[in-house]
C-alpha positions in Angstrom: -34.7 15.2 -78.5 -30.5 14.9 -78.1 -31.6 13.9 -74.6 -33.3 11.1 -75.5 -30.7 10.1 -78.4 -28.4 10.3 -75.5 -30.3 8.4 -72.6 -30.8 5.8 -75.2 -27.4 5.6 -76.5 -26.5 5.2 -72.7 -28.4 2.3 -72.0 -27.7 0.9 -75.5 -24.2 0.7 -74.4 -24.9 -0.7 -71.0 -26.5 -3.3 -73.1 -23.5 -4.0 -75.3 -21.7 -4.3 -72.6 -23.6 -7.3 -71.2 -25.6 -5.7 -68.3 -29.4 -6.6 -68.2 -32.1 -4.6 -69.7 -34.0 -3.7 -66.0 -29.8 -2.7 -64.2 -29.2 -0.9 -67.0 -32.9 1.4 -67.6 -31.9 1.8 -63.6 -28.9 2.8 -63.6 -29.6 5.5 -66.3 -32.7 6.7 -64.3 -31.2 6.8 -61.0 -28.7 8.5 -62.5 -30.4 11.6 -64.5 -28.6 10.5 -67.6 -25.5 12.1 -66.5 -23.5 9.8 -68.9 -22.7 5.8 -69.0 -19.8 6.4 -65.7 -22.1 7.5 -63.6 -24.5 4.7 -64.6 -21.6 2.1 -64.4 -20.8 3.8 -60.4 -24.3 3.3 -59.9 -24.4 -0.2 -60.7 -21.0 -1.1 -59.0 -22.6 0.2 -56.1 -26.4 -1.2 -56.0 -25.6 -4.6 -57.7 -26.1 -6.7 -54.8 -29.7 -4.8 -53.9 -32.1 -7.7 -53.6 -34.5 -5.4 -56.2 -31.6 -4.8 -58.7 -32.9 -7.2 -61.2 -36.3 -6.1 -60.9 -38.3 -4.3 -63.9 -37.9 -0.7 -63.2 -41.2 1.2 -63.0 -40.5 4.8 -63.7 -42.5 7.3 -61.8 -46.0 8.7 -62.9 -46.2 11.0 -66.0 -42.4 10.1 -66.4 -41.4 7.6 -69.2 -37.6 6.2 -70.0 -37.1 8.5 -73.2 -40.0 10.5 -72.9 -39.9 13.4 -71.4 -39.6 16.3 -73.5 -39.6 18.2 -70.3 -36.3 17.5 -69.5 -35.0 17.4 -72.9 -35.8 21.2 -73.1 -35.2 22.0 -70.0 -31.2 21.1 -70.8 -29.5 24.0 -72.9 -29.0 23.3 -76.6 -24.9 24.1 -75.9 -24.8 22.0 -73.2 -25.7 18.0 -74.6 -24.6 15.3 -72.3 -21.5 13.5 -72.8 -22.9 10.4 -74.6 -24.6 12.3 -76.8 -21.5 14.4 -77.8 -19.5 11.0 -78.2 -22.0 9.3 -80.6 -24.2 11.7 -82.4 -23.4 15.0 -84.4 -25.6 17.4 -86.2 -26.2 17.4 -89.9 -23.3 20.1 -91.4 -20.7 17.0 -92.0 -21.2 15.1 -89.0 -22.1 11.9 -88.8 -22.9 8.8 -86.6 -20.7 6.5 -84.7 -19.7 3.9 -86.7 -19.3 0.4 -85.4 -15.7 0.2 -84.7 -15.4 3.1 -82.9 -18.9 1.5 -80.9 -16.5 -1.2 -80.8 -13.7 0.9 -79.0 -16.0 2.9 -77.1 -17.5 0.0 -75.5 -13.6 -1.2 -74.8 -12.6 1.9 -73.1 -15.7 1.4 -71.0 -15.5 -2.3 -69.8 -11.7 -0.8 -69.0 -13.1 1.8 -66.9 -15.2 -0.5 -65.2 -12.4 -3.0 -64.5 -10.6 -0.4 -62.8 -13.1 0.9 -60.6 -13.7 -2.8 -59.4 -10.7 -2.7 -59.3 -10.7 0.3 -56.7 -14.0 -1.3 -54.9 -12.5 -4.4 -54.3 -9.3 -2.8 -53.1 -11.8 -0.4 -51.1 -13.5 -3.4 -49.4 -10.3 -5.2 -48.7 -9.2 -2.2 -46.9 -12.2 -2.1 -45.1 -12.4 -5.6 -44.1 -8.7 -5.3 -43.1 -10.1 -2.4 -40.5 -13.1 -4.8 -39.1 -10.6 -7.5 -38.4 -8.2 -4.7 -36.3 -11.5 -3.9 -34.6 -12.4 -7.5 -33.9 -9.0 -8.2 -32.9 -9.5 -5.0 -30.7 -12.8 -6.0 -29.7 -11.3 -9.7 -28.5 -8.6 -8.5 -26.3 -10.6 -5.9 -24.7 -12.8 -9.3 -24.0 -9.6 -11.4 -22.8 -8.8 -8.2 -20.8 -12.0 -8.0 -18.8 -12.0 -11.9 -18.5 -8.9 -12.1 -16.9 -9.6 -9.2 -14.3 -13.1 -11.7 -13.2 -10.7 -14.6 -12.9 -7.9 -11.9 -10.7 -11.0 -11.3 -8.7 -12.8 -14.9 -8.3 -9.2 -16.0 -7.3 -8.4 -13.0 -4.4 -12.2 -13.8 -3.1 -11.3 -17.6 -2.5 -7.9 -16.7 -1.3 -9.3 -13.9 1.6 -12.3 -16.9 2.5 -10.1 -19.5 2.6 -8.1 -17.0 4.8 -11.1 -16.7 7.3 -11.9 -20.4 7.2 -8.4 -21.0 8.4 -8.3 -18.4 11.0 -11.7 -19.6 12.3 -10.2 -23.3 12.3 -7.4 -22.1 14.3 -9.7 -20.0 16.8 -11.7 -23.0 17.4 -8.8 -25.3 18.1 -7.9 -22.8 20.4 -10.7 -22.3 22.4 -10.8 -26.2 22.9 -7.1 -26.1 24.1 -8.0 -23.6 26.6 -11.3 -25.3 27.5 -9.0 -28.6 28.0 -6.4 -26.6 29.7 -9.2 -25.1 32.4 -10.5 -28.2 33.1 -7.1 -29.8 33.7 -6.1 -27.2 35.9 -9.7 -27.5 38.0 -8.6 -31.3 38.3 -5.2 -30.4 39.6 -6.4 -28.0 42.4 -9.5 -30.5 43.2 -6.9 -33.9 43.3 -4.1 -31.5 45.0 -6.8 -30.4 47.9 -7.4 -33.5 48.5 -4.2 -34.7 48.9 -3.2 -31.6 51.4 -5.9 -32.1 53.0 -5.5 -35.8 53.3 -2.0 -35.1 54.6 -2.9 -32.7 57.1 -5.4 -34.7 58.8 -3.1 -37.9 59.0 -1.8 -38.6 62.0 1.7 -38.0 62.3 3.3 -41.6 62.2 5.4 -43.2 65.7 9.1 -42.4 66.2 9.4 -46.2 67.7 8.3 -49.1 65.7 5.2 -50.8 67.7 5.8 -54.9 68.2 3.1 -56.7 66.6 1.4 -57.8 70.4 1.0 -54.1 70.7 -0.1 -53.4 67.1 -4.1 -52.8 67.3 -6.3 -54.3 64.3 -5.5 -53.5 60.1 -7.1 -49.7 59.8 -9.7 -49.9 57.5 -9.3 -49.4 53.7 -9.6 -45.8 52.8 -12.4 -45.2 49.8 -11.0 -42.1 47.3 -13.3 -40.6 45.1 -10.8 -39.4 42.8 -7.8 -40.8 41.0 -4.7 -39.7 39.3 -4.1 -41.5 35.8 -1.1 -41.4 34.0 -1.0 -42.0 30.6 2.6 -43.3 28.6 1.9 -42.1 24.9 3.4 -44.2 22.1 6.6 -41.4 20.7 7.7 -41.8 24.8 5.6 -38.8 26.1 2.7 -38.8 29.0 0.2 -37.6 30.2 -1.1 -36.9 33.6 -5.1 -36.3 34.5 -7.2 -37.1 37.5 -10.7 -38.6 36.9 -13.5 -39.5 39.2 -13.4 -43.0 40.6 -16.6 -43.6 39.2 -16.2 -42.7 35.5 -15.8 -45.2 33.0 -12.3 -45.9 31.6 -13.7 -44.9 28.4 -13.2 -41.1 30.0 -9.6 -41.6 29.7 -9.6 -42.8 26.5 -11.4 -39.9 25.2 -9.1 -37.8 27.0 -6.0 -39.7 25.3 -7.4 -39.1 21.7 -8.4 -35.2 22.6 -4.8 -34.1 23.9 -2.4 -36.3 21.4 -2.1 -37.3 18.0 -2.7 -41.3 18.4 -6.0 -41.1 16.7 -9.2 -43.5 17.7 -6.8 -47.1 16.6 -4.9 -47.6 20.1 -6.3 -49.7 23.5 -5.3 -49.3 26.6 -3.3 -51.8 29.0 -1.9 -52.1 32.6 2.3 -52.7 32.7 1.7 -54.5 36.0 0.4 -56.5 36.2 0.0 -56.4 32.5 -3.6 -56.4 31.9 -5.2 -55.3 28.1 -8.4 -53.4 28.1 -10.9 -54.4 26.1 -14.3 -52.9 24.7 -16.2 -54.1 27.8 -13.4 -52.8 29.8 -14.5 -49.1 28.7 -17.7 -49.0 30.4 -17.0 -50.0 34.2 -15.8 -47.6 36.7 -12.1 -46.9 37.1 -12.6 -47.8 41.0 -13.6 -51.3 40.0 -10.7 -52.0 37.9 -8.6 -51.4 40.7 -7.3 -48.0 39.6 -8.1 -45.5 42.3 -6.3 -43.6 43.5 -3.8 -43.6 41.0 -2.5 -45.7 38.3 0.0 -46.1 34.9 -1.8 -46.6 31.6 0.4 -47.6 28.6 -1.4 -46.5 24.6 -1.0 -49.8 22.8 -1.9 -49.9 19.0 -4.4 -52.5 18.1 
């Protein structure tokens, strides 16, 4: 029976102190009616359960207040604190009266203020350890970021590396193909000419009178010319060419071994003769450039 004076003195004072009716039967079940501070730590801590506020349905063949199981089971010497605070037996002792309810109740909204007092503190303390972790968290992130960005950057540096280098192989290999073919012209145009000068006949010691001067030998036909090419920043260049290639040969030849580009013509000093578009196509033998002949590069 003091069990149940105490369980409902507990939940009386929850009451008075403005908790609802279905926190506070909770909080007094929950908590074996081990006094109104554990019931008041045991509704700090579940007052945000989304079933808080939900009538509380005691378990089967066990009523709020009604068990005289557990109100035997507790020795007589032993009553819970509640009941020690507020009730006394009948040899001169006597009920609470309401002023000391009054300062009861006080003492416990006090003790509740501090240990909100302590949770909040608690949760600040613990949300001031979430942000260190997320701070953590972040600049492990940054960290990790930055090594991707270190590597995307050394990968576009090492291919632009071999892009380069393959540039400058192929530019080479074209020099050299230029520079074989060049040299195959020389040794072709200087056969020729040794050959040329070997079989000429060696020329009189005594200049022949014109009655004894035979008919004009005919005119020799070359199949091979030696073009010389004057550059616009004073350099030249020298090439030989079939006599039957176009004059458009040269020209490509100009814009493969300098730096005047594809906007230049070509032109005769003398007689001074400019070259045009139709010029490019006809043979060099048929604009009287064989065997050899000076080209001047002439901007458009």
């Amino acid at each position: 029976m003091m069990s149940e004076m105490a369980e409902y003195t507990t939940l009386e004072s929850l009451l008075e102190m403005g908790f609802e009716r279905n926190r506070a039967e909770k909080a007094v079940a929950h908590t074996g009616n081990q006094g109104i501070e554990r019931a008041m730590d045991w509704l700090m801590e579940h007052e945000n359960d989304p079933d808080i506020d939900e009538p509380y349905v005691p378990p089967t063949g066990n009523v709020l207040g009604s068990s005289e199981q557990e109100s035997l089971s507790q020795p007589a010497s032993e009553p819970t604190e509640s009941a020690e605070e507020t009730f006394e037996t009948e040899d001169g002792k006597r009920p609470m009266t309401e002023e000391e309810k009054k300062e009861q109740i006080k003492r416990l909204e006090e003790l509740m203020r501090v240990k909100q007092e302590e949770r909040r503190e608690r949760e600040r303390q613990e949300e001031v350890e979430r942000e260190k972790q997320r701070r953590k968290h972040g600049q492990e992130l940054q960290q990790v970021r930055q090594k991707l960005q270190d590597d995307e950057m050394k990968q576009l540096a090492e291919q632009r590396r071999r892009e380069k280098m393959e540039d400058r192989m192929a530019k080479q290999r074209v020099k050299e193909k230029i520079a074989r073919d060049r040299e195959e012209r020389a040794r072709k145009f200087g056969g020729s000419s040794s050959s040329t000068a070997s079989t000429s006949p060696p020329s009189e010691a005594t200049p022949q009178s014109p009655e004894n001067q035979g008919p004009p030998p005919a005119k020799k036909d070359y199949d091979e010319c030696r073009i010389q090419v004057r550059l616009l920043d004073g350099s030249a260049l020298m090439a030989v060419f079939k006599a039957q290639e176009p004059l458009a040969a040269v020209r490509v030849y100009v814009q493969m071994n300098s730096s005047e580009g594809e906007d230049f013509t070509l032109l005769s000093p003398y007689p001074r003769r400019v070259y045009t578009d139709l010029d490019m196509e006809k043979p060099l033998q048929e604009l009287g450039l064989v065997p050899s002949a000076v080209l001047v590069v002439a901007k458009k």
